[in-house]
N, CA, C and O atoms as a DFTB+ gen file, in Angstrom:
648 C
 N C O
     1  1       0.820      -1.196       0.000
     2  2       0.000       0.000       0.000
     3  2       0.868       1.266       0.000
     4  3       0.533       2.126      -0.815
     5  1       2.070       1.554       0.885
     6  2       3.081       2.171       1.029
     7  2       3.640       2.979      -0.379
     8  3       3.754       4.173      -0.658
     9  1       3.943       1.643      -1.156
    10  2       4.777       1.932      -2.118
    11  2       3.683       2.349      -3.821
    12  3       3.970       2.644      -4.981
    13  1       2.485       2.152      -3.085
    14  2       1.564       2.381      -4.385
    15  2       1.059       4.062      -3.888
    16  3       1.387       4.873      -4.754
    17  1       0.759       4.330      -3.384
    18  2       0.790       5.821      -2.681
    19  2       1.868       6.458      -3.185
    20  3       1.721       7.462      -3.882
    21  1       3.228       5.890      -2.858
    22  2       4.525       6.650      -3.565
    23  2       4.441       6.632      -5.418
    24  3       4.961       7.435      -6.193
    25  1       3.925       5.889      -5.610
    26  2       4.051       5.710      -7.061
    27  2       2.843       6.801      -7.866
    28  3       2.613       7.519      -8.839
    29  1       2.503       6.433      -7.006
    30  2       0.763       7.801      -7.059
    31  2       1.221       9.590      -7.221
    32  3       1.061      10.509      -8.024
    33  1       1.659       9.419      -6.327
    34  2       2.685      10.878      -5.741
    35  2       3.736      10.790      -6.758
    36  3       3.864      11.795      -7.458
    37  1       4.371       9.982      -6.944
    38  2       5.037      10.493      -8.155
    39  2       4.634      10.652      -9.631
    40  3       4.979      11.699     -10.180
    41  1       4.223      10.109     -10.052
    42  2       2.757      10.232     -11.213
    43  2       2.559      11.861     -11.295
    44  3       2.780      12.692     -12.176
    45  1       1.976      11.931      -9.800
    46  2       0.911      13.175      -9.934
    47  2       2.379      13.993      -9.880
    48  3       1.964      14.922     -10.572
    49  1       3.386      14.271      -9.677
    50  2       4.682      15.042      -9.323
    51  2       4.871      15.511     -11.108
    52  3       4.837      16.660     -11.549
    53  1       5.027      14.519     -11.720
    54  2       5.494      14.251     -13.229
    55  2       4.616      15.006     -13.897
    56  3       5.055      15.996     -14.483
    57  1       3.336      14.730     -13.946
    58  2       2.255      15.269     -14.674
    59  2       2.354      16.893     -14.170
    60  3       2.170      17.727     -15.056
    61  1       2.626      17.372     -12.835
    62  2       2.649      18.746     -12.577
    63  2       3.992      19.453     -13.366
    64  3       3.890      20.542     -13.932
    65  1       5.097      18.775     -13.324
    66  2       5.874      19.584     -13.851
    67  2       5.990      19.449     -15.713
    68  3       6.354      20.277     -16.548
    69  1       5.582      18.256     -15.829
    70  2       5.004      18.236     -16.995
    71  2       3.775      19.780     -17.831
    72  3       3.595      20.267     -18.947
    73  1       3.439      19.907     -16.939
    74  2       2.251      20.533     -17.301
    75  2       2.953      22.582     -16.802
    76  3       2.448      23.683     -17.024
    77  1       4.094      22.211     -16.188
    78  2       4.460      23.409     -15.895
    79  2       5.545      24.026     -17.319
    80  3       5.596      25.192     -17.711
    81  1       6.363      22.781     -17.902
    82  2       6.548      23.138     -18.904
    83  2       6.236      23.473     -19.864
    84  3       6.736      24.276     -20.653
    85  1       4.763      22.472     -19.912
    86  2       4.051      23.285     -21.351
    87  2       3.761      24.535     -20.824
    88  3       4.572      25.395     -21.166
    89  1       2.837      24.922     -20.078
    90  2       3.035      26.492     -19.490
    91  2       3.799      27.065     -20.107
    92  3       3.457      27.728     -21.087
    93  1       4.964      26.972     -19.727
    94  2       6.139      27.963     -19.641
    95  2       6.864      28.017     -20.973
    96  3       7.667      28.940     -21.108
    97  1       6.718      27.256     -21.872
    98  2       7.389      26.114     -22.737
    99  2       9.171      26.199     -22.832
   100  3      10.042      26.436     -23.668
   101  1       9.034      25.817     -21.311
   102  2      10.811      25.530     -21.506
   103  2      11.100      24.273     -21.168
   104  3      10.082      23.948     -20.557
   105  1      11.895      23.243     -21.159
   106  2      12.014      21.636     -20.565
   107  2      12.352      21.885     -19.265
   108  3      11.868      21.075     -18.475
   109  1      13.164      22.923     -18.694
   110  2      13.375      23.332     -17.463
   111  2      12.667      24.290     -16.530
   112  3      13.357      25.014     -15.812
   113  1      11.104      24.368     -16.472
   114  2      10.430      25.507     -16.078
   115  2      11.295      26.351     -14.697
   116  3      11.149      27.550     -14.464
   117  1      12.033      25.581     -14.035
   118  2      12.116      25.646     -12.448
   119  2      13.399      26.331     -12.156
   120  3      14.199      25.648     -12.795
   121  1      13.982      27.146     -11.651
   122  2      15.406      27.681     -11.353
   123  2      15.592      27.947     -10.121
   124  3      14.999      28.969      -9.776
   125  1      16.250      27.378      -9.218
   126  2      16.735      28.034      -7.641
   127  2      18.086      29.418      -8.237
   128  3      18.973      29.512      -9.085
   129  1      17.449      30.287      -7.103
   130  2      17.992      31.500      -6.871
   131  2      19.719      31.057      -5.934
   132  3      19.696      30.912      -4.712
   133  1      20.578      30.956      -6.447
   134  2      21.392      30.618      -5.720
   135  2      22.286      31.967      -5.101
   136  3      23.313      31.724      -4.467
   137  1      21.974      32.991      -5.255
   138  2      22.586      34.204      -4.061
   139  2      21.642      34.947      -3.408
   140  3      20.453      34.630      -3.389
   141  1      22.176      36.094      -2.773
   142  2      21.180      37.054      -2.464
   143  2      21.237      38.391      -3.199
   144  3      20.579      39.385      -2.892
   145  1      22.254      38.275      -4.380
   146  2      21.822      39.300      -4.671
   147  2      20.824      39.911      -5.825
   148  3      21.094      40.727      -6.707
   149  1      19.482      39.197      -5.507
   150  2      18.528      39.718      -5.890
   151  2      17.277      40.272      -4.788
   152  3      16.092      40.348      -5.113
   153  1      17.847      40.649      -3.362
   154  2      17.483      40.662      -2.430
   155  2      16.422      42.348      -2.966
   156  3      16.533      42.868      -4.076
   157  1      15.726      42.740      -2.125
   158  2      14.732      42.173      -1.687
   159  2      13.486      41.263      -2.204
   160  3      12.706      40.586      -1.535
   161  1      13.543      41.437      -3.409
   162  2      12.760      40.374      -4.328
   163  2      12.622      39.111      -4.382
   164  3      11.592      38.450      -4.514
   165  1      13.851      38.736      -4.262
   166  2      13.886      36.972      -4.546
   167  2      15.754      36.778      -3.382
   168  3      16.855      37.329      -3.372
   169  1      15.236      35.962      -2.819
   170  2      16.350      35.208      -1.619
   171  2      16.966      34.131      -2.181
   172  3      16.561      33.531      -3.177
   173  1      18.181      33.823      -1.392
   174  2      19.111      32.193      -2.060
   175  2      17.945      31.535      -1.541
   176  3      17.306      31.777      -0.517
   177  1      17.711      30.294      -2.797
   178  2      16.859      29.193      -2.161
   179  2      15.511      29.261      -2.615
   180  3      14.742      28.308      -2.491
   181  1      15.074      30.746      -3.330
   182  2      14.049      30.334      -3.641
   183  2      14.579      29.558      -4.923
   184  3      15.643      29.389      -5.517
   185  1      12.636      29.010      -5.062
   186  2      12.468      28.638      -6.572
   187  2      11.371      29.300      -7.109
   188  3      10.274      29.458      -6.573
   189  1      11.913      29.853      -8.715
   190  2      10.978      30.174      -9.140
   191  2      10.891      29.582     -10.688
   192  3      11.514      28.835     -11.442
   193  1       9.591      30.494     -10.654
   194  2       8.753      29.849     -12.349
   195  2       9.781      30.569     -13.181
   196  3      10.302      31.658     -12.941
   197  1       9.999      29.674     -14.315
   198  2      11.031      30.600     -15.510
   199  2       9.815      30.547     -16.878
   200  3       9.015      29.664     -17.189
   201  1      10.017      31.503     -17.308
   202  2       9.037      31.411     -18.677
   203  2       9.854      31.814     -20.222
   204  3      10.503      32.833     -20.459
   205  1       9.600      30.756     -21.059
   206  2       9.997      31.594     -22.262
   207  2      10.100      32.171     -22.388
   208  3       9.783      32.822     -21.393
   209  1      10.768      33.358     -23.851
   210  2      10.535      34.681     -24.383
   211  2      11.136      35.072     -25.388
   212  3      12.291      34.686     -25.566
   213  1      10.555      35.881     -26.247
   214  2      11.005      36.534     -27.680
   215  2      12.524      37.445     -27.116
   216  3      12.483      38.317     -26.249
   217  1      13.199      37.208     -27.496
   218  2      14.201      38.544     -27.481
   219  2      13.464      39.804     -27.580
   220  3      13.573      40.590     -26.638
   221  1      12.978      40.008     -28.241
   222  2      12.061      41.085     -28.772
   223  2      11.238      41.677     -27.569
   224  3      10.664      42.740     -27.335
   225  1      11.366      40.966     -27.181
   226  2      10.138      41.119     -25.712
   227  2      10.789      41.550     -24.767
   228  3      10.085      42.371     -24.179
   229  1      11.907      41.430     -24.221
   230  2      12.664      41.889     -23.059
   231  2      12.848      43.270     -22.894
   232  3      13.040      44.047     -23.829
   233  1      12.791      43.569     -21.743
   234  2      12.806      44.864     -22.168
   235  2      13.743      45.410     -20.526
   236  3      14.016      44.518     -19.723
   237  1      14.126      46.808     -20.219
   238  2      15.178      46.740     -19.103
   239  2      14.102      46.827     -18.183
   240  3      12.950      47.190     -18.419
   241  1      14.730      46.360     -16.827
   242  2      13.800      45.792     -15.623
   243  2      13.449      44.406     -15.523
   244  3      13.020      43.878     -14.497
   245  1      13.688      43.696     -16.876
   246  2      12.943      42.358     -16.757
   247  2      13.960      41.559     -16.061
   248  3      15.172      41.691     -16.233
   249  1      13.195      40.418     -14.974
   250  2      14.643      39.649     -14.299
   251  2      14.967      38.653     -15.155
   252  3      13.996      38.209     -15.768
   253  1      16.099      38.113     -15.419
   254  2      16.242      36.689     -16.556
   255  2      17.120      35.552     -15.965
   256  3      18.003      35.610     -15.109
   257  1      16.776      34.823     -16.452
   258  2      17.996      33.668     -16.091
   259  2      18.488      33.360     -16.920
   260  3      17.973      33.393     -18.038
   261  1      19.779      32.907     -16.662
   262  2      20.847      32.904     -18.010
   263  2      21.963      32.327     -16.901
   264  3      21.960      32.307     -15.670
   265  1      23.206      31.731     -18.213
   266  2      24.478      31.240     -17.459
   267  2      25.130      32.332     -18.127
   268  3      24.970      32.877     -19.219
   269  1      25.938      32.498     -17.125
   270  2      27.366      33.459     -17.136
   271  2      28.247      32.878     -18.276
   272  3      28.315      31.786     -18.840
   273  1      28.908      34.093     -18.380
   274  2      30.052      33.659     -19.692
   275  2      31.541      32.997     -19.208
   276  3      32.284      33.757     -18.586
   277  1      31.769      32.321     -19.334
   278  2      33.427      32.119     -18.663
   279  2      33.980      33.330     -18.531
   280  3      33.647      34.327     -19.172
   281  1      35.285      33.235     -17.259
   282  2      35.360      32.161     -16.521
   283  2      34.342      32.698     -15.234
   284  3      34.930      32.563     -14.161
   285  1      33.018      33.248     -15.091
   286  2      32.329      33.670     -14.361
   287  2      31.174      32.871     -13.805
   288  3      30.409      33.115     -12.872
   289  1      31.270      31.738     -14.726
   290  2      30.244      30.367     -14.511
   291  2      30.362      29.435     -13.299
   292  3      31.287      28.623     -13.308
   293  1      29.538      29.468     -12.281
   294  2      29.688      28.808     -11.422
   295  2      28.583      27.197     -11.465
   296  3      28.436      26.483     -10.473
   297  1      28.134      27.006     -12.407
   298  2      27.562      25.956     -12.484
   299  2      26.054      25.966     -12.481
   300  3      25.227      25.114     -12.807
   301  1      25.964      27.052     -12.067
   302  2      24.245      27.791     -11.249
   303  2      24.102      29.060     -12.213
   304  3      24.993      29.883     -12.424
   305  1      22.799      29.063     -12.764
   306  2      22.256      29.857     -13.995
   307  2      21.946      31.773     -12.696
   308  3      21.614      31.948     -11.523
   309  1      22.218      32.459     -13.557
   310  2      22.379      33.640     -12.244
   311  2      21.045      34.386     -12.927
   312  3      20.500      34.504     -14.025
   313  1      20.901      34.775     -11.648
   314  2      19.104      35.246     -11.547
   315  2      19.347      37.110     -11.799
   316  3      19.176      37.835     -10.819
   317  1      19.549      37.430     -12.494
   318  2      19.620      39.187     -12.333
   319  2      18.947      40.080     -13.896
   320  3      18.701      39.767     -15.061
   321  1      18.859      41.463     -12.932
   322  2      18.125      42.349     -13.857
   323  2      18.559      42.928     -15.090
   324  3      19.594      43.587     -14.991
   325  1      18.124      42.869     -16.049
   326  2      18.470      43.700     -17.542
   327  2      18.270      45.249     -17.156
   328  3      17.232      45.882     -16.962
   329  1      19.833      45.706     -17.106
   330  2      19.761      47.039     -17.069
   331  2      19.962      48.076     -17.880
   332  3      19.725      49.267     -17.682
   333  1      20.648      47.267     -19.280
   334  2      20.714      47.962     -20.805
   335  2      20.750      46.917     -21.673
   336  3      21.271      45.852     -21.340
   337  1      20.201      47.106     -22.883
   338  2      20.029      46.319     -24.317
   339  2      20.525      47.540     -25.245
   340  3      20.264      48.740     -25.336
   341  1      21.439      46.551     -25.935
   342  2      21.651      47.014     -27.379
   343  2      21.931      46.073     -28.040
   344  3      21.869      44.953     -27.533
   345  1      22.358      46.261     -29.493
   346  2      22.476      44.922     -30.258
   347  2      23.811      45.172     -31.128
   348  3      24.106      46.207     -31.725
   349  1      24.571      43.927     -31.053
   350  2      25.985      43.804     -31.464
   351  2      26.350      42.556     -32.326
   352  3      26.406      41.421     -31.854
   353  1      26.692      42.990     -34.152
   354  2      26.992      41.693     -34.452
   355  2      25.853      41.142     -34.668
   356  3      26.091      39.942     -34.798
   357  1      24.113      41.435     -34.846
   358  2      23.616      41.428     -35.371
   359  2      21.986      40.163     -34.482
   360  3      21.072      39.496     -34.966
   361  1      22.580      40.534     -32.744
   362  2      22.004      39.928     -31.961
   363  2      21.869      40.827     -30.710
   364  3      22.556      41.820     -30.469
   365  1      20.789      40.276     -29.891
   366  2      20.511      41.784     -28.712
   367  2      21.821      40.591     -27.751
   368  3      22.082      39.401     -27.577
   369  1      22.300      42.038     -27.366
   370  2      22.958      41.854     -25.805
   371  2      22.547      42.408     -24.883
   372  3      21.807      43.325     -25.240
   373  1      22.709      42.274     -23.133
   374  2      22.558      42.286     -22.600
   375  2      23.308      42.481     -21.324
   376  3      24.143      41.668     -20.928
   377  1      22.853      44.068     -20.404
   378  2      23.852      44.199     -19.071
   379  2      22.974      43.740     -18.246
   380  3      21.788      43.944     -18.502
   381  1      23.368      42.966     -16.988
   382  2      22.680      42.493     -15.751
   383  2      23.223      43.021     -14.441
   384  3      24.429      43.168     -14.241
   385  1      22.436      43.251     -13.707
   386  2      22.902      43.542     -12.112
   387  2      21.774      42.742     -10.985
   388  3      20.567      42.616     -11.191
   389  1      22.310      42.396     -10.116
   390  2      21.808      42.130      -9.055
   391  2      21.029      43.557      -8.047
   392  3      21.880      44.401      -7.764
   393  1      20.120      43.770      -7.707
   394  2      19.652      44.613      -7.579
   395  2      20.349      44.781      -5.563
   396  3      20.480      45.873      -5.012
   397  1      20.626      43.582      -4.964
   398  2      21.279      44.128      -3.840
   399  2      22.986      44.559      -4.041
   400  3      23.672      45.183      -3.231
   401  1      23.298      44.156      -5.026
   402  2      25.030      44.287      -5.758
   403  2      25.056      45.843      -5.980
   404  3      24.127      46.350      -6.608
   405  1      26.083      46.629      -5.491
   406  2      26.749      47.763      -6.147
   407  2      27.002      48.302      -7.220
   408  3      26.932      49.473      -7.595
   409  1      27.404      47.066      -7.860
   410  2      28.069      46.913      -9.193
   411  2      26.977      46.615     -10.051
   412  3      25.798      46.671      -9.700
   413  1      27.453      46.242     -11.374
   414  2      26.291      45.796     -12.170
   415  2      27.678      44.726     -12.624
   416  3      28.859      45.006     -12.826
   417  1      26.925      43.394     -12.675
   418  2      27.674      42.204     -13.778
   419  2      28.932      42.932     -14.725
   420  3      28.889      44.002     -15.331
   421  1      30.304      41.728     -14.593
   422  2      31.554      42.760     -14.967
   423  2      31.534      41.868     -16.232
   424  3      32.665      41.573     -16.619
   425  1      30.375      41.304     -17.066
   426  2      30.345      40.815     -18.742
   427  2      29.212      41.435     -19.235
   428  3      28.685      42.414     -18.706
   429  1      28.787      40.827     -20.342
   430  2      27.464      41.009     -20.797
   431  2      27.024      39.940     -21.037
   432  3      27.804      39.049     -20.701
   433  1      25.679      39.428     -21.682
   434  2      25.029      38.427     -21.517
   435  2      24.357      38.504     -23.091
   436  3      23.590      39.384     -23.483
   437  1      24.827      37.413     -23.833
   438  2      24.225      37.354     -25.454
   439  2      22.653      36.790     -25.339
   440  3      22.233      36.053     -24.448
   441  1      22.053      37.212     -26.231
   442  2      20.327      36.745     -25.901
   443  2      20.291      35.305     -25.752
   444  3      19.510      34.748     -24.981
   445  1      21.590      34.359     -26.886
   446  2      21.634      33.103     -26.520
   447  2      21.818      32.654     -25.181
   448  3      21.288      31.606     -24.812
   449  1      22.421      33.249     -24.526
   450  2      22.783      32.632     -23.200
   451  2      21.340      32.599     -22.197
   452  3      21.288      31.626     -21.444
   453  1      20.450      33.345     -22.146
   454  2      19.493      33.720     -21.532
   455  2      18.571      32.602     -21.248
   456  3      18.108      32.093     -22.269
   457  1      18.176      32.079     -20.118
   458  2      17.041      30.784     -20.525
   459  2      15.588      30.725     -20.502
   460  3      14.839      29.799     -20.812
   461  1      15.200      32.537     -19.838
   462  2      13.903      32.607     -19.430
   463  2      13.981      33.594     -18.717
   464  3      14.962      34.012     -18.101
   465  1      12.754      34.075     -18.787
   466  2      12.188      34.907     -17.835
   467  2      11.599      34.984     -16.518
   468  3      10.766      34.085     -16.400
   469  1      11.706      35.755     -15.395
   470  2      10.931      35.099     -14.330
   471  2       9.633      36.311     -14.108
   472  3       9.883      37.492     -13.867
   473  1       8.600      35.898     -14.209
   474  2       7.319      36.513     -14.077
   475  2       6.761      36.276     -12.623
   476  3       5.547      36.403     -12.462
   477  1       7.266      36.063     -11.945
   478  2       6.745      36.519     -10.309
   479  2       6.215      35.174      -9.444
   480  3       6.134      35.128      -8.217
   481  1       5.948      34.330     -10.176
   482  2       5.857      32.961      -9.159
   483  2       7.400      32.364      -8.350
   484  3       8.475      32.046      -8.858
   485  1       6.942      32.385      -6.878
   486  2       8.358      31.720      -6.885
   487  2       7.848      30.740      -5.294
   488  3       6.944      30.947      -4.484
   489  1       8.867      29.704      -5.377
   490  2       8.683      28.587      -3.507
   491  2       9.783      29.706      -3.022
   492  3      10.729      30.130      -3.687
   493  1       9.267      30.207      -1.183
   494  2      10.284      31.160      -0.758
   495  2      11.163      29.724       0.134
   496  3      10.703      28.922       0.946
   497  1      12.596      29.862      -0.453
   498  2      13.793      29.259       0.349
   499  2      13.310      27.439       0.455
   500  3      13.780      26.671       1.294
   501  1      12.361      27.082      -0.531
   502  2      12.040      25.508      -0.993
   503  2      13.748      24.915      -1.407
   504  3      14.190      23.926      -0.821
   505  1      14.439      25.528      -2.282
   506  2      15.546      25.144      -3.255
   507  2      16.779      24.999      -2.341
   508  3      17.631      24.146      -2.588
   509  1      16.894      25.996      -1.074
   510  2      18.112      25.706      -0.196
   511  2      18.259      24.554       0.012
   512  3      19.409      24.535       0.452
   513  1      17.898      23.513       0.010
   514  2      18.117      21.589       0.139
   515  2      18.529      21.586      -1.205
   516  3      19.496      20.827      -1.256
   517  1      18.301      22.028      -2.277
   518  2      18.904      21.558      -3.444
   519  2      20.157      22.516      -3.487
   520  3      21.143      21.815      -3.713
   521  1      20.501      23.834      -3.360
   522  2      21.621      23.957      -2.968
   523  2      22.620      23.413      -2.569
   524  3      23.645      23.157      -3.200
   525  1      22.281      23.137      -1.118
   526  2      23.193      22.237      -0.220
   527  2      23.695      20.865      -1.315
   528  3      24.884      20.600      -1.494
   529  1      22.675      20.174      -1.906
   530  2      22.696      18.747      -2.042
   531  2      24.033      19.067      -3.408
   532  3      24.740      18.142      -3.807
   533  1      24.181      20.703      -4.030
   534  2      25.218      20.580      -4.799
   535  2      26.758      20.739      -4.810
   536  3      27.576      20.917      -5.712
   537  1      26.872      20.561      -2.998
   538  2      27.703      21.019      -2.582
   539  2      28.337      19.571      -2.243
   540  3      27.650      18.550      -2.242
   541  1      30.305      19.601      -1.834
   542  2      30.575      18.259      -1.951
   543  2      29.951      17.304      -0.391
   544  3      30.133      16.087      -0.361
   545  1      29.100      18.155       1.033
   546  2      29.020      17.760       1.995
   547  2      27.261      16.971       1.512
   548  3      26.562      16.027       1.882
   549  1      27.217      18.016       0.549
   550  2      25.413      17.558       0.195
   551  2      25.532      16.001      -0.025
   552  3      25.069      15.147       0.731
   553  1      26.552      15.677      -1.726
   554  2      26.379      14.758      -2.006
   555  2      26.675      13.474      -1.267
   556  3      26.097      12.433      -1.581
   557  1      27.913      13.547       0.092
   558  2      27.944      12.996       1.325
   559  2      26.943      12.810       1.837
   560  3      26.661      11.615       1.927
   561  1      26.182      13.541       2.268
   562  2      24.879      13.348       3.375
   563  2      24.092      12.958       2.344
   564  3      22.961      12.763       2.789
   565  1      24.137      12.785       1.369
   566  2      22.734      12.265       0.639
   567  2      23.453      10.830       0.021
   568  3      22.681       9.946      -0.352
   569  1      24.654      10.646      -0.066
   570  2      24.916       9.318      -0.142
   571  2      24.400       8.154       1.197
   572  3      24.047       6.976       1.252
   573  1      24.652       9.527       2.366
   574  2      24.720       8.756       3.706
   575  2      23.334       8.062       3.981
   576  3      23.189       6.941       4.469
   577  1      22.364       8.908       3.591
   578  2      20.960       8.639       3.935
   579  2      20.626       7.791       2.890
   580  3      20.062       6.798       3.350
   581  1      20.723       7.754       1.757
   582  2      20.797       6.334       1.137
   583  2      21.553       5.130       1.224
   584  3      21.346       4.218       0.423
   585  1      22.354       5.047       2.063
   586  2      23.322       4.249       2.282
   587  2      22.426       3.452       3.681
   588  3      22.179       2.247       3.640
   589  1      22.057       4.231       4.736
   590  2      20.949       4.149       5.548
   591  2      20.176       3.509       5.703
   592  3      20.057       2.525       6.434
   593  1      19.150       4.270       4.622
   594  2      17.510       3.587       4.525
   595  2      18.083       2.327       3.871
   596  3      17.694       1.375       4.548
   597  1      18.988       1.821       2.645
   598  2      19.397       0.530       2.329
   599  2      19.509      -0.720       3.661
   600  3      18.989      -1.816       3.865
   601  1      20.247      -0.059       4.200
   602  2      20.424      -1.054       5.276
   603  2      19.233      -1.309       6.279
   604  3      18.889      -2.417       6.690
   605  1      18.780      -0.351       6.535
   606  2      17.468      -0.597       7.595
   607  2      16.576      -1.647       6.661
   608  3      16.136      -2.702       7.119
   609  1      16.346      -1.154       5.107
   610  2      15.240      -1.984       4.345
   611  2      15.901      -3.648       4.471
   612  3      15.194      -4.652       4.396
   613  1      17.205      -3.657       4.650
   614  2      18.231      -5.227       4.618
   615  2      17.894      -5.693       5.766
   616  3      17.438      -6.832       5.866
   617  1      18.073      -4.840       6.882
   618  2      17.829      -5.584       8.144
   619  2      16.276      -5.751       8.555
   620  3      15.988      -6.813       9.106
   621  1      15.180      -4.748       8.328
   622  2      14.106      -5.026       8.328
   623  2      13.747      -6.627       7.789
   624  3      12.925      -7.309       8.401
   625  1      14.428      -7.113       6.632
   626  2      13.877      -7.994       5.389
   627  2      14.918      -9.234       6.070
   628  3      15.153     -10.239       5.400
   629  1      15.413      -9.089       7.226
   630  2      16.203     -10.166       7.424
   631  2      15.639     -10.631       9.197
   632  3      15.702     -11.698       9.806
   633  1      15.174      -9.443       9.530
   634  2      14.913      -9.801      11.078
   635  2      13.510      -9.116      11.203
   636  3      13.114      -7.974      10.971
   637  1      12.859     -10.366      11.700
   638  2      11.167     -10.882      12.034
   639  2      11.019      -9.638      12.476
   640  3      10.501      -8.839      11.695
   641  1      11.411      -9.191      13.754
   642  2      10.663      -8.430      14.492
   643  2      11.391      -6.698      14.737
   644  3      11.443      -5.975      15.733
   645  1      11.855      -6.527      13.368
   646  2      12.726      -5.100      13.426
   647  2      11.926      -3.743      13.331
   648  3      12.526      -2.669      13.369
């Protein structure tokens, strides 16, 4: 019964994010905020909705997600504001700043790089566990707890009364 409930829940998990992509129409609707400097708006940890978009459509103020250009890439797509567009070479570019940052972003950002838009849905500080889990202590503790529940399910399945 246990494990048909889980299978249920995951079903219904699939079909939601399924259904969040067509929404959005990206394969990746979902992005954790991995700093703060999009503070006061959006915190490390949230998650939010990412949505398609025309180049054409962006306009300054809009927040975007996009990966950094080398060597500024940390693995994590960076959440910040379009603070000038122009077009170079025959494609829009793009300046970004973090709105709690001083500075504004020390590259620019080609429309290719960009993956979406964020239009205001977001989980507040849901994604900090997925943070952590990308860190080298995460993938430890999440080896550990699978390493764990394995053994309890071994010893459960070996002793009557565990």
């Amino acid at each position: 019964m246990k494990r048909r409930k889980l299978v249920i829940l995951g079903i219904i998990l699939a079909v939601a994010y399924a259904a969040l992509a067509l929404y959005t129409g990206l394969i990746t609707p979902l992005a954790v905020v991995s700093s703060d400097s999009m503070q006061p708006i959006l915190y490390k940890g949230d998650i939010i909705l990412v949505k398609r978009y025309e180049a054409s459509q962006l306009v300054v103020g809009d927040i975007v997600v996009f990966n950094a250009p080398r060597p500024y890439d940390d693995q994590n797509p960076v959440v910040h504001r379009i603070v000038r567009i122009w077009q170079a070479n025959g494609q829009l570019m793009y300046h970004t700043k973090g709105d709690y940052n001083l500075l504004s972003d020390p590259y620019d950002v080609s429309e290719t790089a960009i993956l979406g838009r964020y239009d205001g849905a977001r989980l507040s500080h849901l994604g900090n566990l997925l943070l952590f889990l990308r860190t080298p202590l995460g993938i430890i503790s999440a080896f550990g707890v699978v390493m764990a529940l394995t053994a309890v399910e071994y010893l459960r399945a070996r002793t009557p009364n565990f």
